[in-house]
C-alpha positions, -999 to +999 in steps of 0.1 A: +468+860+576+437+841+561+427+824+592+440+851+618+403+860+630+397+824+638+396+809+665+396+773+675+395+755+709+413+720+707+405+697+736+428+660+737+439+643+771+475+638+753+490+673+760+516+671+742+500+662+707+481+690+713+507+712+719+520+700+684+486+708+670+484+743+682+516+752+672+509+737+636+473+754+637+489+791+653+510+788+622+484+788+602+469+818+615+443+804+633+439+818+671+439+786+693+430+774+730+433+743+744+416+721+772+427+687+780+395+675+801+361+667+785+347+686+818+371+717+811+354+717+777+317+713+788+322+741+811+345+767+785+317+761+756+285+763+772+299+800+792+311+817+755+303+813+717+341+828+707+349+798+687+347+790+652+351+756+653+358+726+681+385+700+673+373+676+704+390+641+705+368+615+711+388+589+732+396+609+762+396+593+802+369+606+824+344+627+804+343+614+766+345+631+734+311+619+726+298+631+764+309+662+753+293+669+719+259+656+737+262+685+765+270+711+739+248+704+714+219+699+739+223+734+743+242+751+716+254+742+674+293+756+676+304+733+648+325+704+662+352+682+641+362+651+657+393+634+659+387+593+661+412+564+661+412+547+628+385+519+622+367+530+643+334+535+627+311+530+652+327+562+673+318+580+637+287+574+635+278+575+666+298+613+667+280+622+637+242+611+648+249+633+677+253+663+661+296+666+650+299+683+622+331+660+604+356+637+617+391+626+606+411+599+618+440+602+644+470+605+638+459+633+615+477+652+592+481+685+606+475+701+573+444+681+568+432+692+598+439+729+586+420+722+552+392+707+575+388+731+599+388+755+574+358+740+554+339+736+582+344+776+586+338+784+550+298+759+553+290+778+583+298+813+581+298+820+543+263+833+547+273+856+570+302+874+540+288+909+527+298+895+490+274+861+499+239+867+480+211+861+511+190+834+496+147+825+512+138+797+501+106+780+514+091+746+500+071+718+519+067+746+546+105+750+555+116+783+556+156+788+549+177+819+553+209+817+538+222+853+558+209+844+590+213+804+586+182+795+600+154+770+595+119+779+602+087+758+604+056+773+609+076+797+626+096+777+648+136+772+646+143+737+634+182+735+652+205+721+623+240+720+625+262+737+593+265+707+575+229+698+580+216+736+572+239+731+538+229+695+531+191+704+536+195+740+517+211+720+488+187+697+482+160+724+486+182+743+459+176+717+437+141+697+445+136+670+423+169+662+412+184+634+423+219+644+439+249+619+439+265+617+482+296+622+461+284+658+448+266+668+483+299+656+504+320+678+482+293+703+482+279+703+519+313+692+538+338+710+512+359+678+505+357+641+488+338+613+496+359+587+512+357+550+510+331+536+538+324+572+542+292+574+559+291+613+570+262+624+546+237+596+554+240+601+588+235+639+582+206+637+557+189+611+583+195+637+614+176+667+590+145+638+585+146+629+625+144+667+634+117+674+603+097+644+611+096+657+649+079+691+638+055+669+617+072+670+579+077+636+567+087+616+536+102+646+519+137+635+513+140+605+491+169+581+491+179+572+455+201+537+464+234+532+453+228+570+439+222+594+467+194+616+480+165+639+461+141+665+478+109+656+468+084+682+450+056+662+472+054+644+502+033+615+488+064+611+460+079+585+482 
């Protein structure tokens, strides 16, 4: 099957919608494990890097989803999708700032969650497919590897999550041009922007923390109302 080399670890406190889940997902084709403890998950992630993707719900007793995707991506950038109770934003944002790569509201759609998962998948491996051209790009002393999918400045890794390598590689791609958050979420995140949707300004603001922090600054413009441009000069903005 398409999704059969896959696999996914799916951590909820409510066993049996995960149950549910799996089955759906295992249907699929995806390979699936699950954990229903935020300290189970902790633990399985930072021992192996098997899994393609995390589906980690944020609202769990004890440990939290968003406890969770701070001890992992302290240490490592397995691409996370959360699952968050519907409304609420701040749990988004908040997921999002701290390093998940996409979120979709509980109850889900189990097919959605397919589609998503598989996007997610698509962002941060496709460098890694024989048939993917391998793409260097360097500007304002950023270095980019599209094969490898790293980020280099002045020879130091700059850690970026898969929707942040993508969001920050396509705005490289096209410096100077004003791109629309419409075009970048269907680009970056493989799927239309949403109403109150949120995801790529909190992404494009995470790449300019994490560039301002090894001393680049005032490279991404925001265009309001419009979206975001990478600038040919710092002193643009």
């Amino acid at each position: 099957m398409e999704n059969e080399k896959y696999k996914i670890l799916l951590v909820d406190d409510d066993a049996e919608l995960c149950a549910l889940l799996s089955e759906f997902l295992q249907t699929d084709g995806f390979a699936v494990e699950t954990l229903n403890s935020g300290d189970a998950a902790v633990a399985r992630l930072l021992q192996s890097d098997e899994f393609d993707t995390v589906v980690l719900d944020i609202m769990m007793p004890g440990m939290s989803g968003l406890d969770v995707l701070r001890n992992v991506r302290a240490k490592k950038q397995t691409p996370i999708l959360m699952l968050t109770g519907r409304g609420d934003d701040i749990d988004r944002i908040l997921g999002l700032e701290m390093g998940a790569d996409d979120y979709l509201a509980k109850p889900c759609n189990p097919r959605e969650l397919g589609a998503r998962i598989r996007a997610i998948i698509r962002r941060t491996q496709n460098g890694n497919t024989p048939t993917q051209a391998v793409v260097h790009s360097e500007l304002h002393g950023i270095v980019l590897d599209s094969g490898a999918r790293t980020a280099l400045v002045d020879n130091t890794h700059l850690p970026l999550t898969g929707a942040e390598f993508n969001a920050l590689s396509l705005l490289m791609e096209r410096v100077g041009q004003t791109i629309t958050k419409q075009e970048m979420t269907e680009e970056v995140l493989n799927r239309p922007l949403e109403a109150y949707d949120r995801a790529m300004d909190v992404h494009v603001s995470r790449i300019r923390q994490k560039l301002a922090a090894v001393g680049i600054n005032d490279v991404i413009k925001s265009v309001r109302g419009v979206g975001y441009q990478m600038l040919t000069q710092p002193s643009e903005q």
